[in-house]
C-alpha positions, -999 to 999 in steps of 0.1 A, spaced: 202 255 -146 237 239 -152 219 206 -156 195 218 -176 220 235 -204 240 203 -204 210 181 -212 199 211 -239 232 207 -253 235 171 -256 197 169 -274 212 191 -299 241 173 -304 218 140 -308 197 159 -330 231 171 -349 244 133 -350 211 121 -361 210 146 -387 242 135 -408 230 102 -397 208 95 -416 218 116 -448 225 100 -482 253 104 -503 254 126 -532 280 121 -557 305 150 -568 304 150 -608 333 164 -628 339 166 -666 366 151 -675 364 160 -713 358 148 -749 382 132 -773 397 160 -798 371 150 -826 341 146 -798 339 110 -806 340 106 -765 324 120 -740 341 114 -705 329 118 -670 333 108 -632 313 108 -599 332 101 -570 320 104 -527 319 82 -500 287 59 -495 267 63 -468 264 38 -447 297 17 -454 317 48 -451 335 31 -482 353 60 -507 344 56 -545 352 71 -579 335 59 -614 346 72 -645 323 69 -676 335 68 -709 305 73 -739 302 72 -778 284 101 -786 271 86 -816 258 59 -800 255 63 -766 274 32 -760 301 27 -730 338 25 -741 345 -13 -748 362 -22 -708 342 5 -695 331 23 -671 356 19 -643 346 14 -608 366 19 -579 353 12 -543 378 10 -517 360 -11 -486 382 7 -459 372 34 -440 404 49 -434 407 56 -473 402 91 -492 378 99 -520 405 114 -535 425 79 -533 395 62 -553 400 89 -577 432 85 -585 431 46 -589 398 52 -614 420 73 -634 450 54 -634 431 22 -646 409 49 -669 445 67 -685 447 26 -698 420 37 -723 421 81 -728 448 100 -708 433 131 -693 460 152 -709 441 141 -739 405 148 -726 410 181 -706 421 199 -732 387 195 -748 359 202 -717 336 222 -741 314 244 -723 294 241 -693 262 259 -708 235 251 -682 237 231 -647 212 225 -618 226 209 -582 213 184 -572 202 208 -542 188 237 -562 148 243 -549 145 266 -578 157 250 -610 130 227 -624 143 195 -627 121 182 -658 134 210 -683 164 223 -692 175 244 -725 203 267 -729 222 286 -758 244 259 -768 279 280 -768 288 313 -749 286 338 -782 260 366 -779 241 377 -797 232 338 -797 245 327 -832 227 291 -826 192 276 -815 185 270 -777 195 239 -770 161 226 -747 157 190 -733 125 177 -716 125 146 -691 94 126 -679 94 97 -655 70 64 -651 68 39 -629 81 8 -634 81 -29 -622 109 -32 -597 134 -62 -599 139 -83 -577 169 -62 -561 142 -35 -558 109 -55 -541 96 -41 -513 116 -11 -513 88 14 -527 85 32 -558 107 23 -591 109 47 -615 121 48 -652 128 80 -674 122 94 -711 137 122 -730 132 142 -756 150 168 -776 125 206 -783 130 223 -814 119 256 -810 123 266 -847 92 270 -870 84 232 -883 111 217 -859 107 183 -846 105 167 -811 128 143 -810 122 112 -783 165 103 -775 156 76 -750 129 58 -731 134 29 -706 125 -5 -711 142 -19 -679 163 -6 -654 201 -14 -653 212 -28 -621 242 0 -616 212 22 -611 202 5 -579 167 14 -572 157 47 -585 128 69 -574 135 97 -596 155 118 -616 166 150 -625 178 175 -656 211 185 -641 235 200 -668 243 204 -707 280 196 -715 287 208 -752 320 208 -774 326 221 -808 354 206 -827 379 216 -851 373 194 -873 338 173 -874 299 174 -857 299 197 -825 284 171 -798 265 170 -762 262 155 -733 231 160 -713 240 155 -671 205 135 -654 212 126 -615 194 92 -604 180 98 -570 179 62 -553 170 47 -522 203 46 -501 211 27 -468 205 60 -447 188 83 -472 185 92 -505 212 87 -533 224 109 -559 240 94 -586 251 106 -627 247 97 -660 248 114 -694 232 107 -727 249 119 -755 242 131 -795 253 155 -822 238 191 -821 
């Protein structure tokens, strides 16, 4: 019996081990804020890779007009030491990122969170997403509704043999009588910071109304990638006036 609860106890520790073993990385995301006229939309990502164990933080700094990155930007920080803290990488993205928008700045100005599905969420549908676009109810303002479709693509050569590639498009819904659906972006190739992507998902609205000038967005998508020990979760935002 004694032998037979220490070998019971040791599978499940295996299976424990193997578990966590073999489980990707998902990256925290955080808002860091917009510029006081919402000319800037700011975010970071930050975890520890799987595999490596390495710590990382990226910050992302975006033109809402354009959709354009900060000229110098984004900042990457991996730190290729095991002993080292997420929270390290953190603070040595935002002491290189402070070189182009201090926090103190960006904080101020978060906006509103209006709509947000983890990356872990079963329930959420990860192709739609719509929201009222600022906490006032009655709702004063249109829903704010985004709609994400992905197709395959040809892999690069970073991506042969890996499996599946796949690229995104969104568009913008108008739900008022005669309104428009918009098409905001569609793939033509995949950038190499997004590794090898097998899919995506709607995962937030960010929106900020500012004294003076356009209220703005920022639509959260998470990039689910192949990763050394599992699947990847990674974030960008694409960005526009309301």
């Amino acid at each position: 019996m004694r032998i037979a609860a220490i070998l019971s106890a040791a599978s499940i520790a295996f299976l424990a081990w193997f578990a966590s073993a073999r489980a990707g990385d998902a990256a925290t995301v955080n808002v860091l804020g917009f510029t006081p006229d919402g000319s800037v939309f700011a975010f970071e990502e930050y975890g520890v890779q799987d595999g490596s164990g390495f710590p990382y933080a990226n910050r992302f700094y975006i033109q809402t007009s354009t959709v354009e990155f900060v000229a110098g930007t984004p900042i990457r920080v991996l730190l290729e030491r095991e002993a080292a803290s997420a929270e390290a990488a953190r603070a040595e993205a935002k002491t290189r990122g402070e070189m182009f928008f201090k926090d103190a700045a960006l904080n101020p100005n978060r906006g509103n969170l209006v709509a947000f599905n983890a990356v872990t969420e079963y329930t959420a549908d990860p192709y739609r997403i719509a929201a009222n676009p600022r906490p006032v109810f009655a709702p004063v303002d249109a829903p704010l509704e985004f709609r994400l479709e992905e197709f395959d693509m040809l892999p690069s050569d970073l991506c042969k043999g890996i499996g599946d590639v796949k690229g995104f498009r969104l568009v913008r819904i108008d739900s008022a009588p005669g309104g428009q659906t918009r098409l905001l972006h569609e793939d033509k190739d995949i950038p190499s910071s997004r590794g090898c992507p097998e899919g995506y998902r709607l995962s937030g609205i960010q929106t900020f109304y500012p004294d003076a000038g356009d209220p703005v967005y920022a639509v959260l998508i998470a990039i689910r990638r192949y990763g050394f020990e599992g699947p990847d979760f990674r974030w960008i935002a694409l960005t526009g006036q309301l």
